[in-house]
C-alpha positions as CSV (number, residue, x, y, z in Angstrom):
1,X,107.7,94.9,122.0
2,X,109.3,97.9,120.1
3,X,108.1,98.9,117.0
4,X,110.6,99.1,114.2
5,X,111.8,102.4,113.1
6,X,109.5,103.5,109.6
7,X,106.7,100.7,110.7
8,X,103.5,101.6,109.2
9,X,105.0,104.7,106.5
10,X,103.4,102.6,104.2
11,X,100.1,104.0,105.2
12,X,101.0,107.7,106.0
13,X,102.5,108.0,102.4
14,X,100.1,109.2,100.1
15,X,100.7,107.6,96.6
16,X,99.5,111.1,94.9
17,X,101.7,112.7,97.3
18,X,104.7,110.7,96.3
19,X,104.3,110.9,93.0
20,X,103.8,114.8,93.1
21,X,107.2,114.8,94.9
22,X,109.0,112.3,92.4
23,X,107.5,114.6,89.2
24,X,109.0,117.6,90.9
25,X,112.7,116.3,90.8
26,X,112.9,115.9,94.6
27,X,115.5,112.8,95.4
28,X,114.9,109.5,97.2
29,X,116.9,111.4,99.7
30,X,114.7,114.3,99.9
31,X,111.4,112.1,100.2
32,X,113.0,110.0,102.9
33,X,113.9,113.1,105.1
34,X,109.9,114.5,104.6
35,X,109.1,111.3,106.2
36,X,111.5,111.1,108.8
37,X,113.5,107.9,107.1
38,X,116.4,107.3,105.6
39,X,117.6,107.0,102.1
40,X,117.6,103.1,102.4
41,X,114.4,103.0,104.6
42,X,112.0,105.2,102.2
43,X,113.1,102.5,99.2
44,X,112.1,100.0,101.2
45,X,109.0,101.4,101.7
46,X,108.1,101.9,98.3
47,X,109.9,98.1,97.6
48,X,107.0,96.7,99.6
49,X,103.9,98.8,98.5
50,X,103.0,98.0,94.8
51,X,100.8,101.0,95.1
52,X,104.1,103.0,95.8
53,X,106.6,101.3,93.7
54,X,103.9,102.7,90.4
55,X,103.2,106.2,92.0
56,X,107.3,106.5,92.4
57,X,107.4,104.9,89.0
58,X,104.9,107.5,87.5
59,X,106.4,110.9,88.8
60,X,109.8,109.2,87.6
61,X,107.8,109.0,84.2
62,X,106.9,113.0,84.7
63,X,110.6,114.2,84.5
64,X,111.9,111.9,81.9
65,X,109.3,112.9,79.9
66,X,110.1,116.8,80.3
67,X,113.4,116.0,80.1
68,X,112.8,114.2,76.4
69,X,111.1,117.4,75.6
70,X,113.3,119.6,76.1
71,X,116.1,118.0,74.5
72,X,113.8,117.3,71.6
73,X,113.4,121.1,71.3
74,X,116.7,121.9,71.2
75,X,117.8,119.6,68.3
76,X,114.3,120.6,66.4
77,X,116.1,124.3,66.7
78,X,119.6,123.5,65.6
79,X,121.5,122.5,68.4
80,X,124.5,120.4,67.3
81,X,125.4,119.8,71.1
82,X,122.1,118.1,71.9
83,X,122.0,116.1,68.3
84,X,125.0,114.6,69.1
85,X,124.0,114.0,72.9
86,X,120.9,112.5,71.5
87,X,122.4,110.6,69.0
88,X,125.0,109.0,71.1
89,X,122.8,108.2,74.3
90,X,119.3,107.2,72.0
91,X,120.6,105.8,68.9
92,X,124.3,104.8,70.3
93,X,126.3,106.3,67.0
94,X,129.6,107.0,67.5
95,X,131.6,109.1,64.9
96,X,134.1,106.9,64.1
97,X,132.0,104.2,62.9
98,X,130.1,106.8,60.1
């Protein structure tokens, strides 16, 4: 009986590992290929494994989070660009309602 291509990734991926990857910016693409899988096969992976899907979740936490930051600073120092992004995307104001 073959096996099926990405049978037992589960257990070579190391939840730390994947999480460490996610927090660093790399892609769903870019983990897959580590692992030898596709795009659609890595999600899949990490679809099935609960352990996974959180780790995945986590590092996805990690970026948004510097990502917040750093927009944060930038309207803290006067940056009308970023208010405005801010305000649109956080708060959904639009100037022709005010």
């Amino acid at each position: 009986m073959a096996k099926t291509k990405g049978a037992g990734v589960a257990k070579i991926v190391n939840p730390k590992d994947l999480e460490a990857m996610a927090a660093a910016g790399m892609t769903p693409i870019e983990i897959a290929k580590y692992y030898g899988l596709t795009r659609q096969g890595m999600v899949k992976v990490i679809e099935r494994n609960p352990e996974l899907q959180e780790s995945f979740s986590n590092g996805l936490h990690i970026v948004l989070l510097k990502c917040v930051r750093c927009l944060i600073d930038k309207v803290e120092k006067g940056s009308s660009f970023e208010a405005i992004y801010l305000l649109n995307n956080r708060f959904k104001w639009m100037e022709e309602k005010y």
